[in-house]
VODOLUM-968594 format. One record per residue (C-alpha): residue number from 1; x, y, z; residue in three letters. Coordinates in steps of 0.001 Angstrom, whole numbers, plus 524288, in hexadecimal, padded with zeros to 5 digits. Layout:
<rs>
   pos       x       y       z   code
   NUM       X       Y       Z    Ala
...
</rs>
This chain:
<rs>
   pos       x       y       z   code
     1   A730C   5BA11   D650C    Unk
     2   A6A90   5BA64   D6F84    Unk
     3   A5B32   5B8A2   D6EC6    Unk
     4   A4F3C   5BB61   D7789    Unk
     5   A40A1   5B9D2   D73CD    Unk
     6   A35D6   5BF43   D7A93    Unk
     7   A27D6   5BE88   D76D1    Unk
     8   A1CA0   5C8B6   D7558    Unk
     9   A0EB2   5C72D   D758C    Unk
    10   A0BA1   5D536   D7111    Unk
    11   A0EBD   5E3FD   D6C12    Unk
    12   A121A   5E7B4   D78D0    Unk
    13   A1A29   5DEA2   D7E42    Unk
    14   A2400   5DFFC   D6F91    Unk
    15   A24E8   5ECCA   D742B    Unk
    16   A2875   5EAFF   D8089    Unk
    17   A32A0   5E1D3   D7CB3    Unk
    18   A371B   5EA0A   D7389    Unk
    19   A3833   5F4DB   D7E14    Unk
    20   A3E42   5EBEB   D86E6    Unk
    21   A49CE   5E78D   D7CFA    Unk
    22   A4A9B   5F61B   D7932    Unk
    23   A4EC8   5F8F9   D8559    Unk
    24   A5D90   5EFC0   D8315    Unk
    25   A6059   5F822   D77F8    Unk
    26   A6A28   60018   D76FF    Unk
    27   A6DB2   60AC4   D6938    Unk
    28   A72BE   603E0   D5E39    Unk
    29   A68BD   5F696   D6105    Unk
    30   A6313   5F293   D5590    Unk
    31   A5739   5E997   D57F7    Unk
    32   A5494   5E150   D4B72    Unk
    33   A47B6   5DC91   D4AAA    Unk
    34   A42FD   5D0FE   D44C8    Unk
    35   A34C4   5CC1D   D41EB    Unk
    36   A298E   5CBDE   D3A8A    Unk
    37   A20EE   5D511   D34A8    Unk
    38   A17BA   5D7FB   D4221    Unk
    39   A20F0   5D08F   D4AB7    Unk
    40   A2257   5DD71   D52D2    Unk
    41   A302B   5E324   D4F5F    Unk
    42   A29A7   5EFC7   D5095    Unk
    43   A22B3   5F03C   D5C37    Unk
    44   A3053   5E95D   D61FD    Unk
    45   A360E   5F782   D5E76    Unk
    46   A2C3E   5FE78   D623E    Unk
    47   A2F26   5F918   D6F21    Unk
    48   A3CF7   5FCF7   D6E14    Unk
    49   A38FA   60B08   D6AA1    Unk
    50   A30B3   60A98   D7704    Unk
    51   A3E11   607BA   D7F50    Unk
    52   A43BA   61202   D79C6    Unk
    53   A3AFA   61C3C   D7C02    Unk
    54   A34BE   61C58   D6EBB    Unk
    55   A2601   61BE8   D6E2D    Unk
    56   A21E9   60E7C   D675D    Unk
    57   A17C9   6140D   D611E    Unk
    58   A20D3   61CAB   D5717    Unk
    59   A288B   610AA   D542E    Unk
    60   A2434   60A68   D46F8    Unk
    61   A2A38   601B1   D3C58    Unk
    62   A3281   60729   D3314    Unk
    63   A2DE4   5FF38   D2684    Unk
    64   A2D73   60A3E   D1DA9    Unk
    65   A383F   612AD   D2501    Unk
    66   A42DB   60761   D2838    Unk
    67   A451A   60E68   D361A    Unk
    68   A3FEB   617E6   D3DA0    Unk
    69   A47A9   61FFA   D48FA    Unk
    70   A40FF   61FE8   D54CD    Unk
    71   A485F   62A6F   D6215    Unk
    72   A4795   623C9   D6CCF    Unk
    73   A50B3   62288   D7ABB    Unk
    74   A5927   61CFF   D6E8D    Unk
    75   A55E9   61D69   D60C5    Unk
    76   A4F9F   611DD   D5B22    Unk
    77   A5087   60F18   D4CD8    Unk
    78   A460D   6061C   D46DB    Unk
    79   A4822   5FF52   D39AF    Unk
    80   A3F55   5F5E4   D3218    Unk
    81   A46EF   5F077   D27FD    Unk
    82   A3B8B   5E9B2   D2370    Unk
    83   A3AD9   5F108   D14DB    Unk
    84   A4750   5F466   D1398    Unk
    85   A55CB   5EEC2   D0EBA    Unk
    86   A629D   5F0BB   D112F    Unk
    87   A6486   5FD16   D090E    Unk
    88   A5A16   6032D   D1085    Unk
    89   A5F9D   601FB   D1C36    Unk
    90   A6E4D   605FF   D18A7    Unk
    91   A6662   6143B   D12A9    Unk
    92   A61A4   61524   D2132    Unk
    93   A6EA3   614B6   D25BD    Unk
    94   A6C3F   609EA   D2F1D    Unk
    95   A77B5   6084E   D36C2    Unk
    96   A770B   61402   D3DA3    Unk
    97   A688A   60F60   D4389    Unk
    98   A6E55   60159   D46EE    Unk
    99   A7AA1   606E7   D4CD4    Unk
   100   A7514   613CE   D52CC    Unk
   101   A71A1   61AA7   D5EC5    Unk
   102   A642C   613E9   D5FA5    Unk
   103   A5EC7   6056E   D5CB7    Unk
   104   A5A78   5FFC2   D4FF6    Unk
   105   A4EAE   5F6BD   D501A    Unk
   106   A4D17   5F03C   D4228    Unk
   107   A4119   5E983   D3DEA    Unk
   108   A4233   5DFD1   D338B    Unk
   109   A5213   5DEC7   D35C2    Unk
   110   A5360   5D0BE   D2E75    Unk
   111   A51EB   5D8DA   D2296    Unk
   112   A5F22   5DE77   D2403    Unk
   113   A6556   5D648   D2D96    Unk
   114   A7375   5D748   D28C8    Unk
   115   A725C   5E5EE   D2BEC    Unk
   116   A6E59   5E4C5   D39E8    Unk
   117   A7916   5E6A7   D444B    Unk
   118   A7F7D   5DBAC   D4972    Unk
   119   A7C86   5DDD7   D565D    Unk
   120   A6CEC   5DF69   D5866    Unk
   121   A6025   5DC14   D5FB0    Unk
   122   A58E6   5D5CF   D573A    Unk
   123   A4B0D   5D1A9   D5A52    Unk
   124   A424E   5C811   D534E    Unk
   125   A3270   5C9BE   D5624    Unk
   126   A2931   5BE37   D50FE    Unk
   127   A1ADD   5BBDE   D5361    Unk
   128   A19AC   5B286   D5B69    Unk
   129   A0992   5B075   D5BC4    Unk
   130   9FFA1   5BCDC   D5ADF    Unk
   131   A05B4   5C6BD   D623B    Unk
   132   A12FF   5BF1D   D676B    Unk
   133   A1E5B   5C24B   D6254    Unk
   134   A2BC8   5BB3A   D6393    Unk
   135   A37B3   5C5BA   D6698    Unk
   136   A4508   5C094   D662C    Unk
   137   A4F4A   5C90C   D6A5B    Unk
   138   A5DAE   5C636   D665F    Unk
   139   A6A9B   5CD7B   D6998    Unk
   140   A726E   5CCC4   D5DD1    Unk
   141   A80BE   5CFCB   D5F57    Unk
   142   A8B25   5D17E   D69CF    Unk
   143   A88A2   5DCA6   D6DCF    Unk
   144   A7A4C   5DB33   D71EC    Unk
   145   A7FC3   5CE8D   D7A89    Unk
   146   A801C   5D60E   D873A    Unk
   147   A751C   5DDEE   D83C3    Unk
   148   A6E5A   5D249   D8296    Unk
   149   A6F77   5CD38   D90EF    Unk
   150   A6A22   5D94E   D9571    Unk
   151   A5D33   5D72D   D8D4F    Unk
   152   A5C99   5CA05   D8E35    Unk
   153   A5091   5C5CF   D97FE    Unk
   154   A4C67   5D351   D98B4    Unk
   155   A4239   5D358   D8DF6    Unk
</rs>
């Protein structure tokens, strides 16, 4: 696996970062997101709706909903597994949002972490101190290796 971490001091800049990394992704990504309650997962996605061409302002958490659709330059599917198990997920019919035509970003994946797809982004966010937060960015699987190099140093 291979890791970067980056810092932020503010809304903004997770945004931008999450903009920034958006822009590496290519359909059938799945970002798994790992953090806290308030870490900024979120606003990290909002950021990647941004890059996309989605406004960040209709991107929300889907607690209640466990993913909303949002039609971008590519389709981005959000999750939040947060309230939900296994079952839940398999009635969605996940595998076609994981595998599809668009990227999956998924909140709260270390609730279902067996079910995630071998090869993913996965990003961990972390206060780190008021408004700093810790990002760590890791290419898991072989065939985000060469994808990898390209991103590497550019966030």
């Amino acid at each position: 696996m291979l890791t970067q971490e980056r810092f932020t001091y503010s809304f903004d800049e997770t945004l931008a970062l999450g903009a920034a990394f958006a822009g590496f992704l290519q359909p059938g990504d799945a970002v798994c997101l790992f953090g806290d309650l308030g870490a900024g997962k979120t606003v990290f996605v909002k950021g990647m709706a941004k890059a996309l061409g989605i406004p960040p302002e209709q991107v929300h958490s889907p607690t209640f909903t466990l993913m909303n659709i949002y039609e971008g330059r590519m389709p981005l599917y959000h999750f939040d597994l947060y309230r939900i198990c296994a079952d839940d997920l398999f009635g969605l019919g996940y595998e076609e949002f994981f595998y599809g035509k668009g990227i999956a970003a998924i909140e709260w994946s270390e609730r279902l972490e067996a079910l995630l797809p071998r090869d993913c982004w996965q990003v961990l966010l972390a206060h780190a101190g008021d408004d700093k937060r810790s990002i760590t960015i890791t290419a898991r699987g072989e065939s985000l290796q060469a994808r990898w190099q390209a991103l590497k140093g550019k966030l």
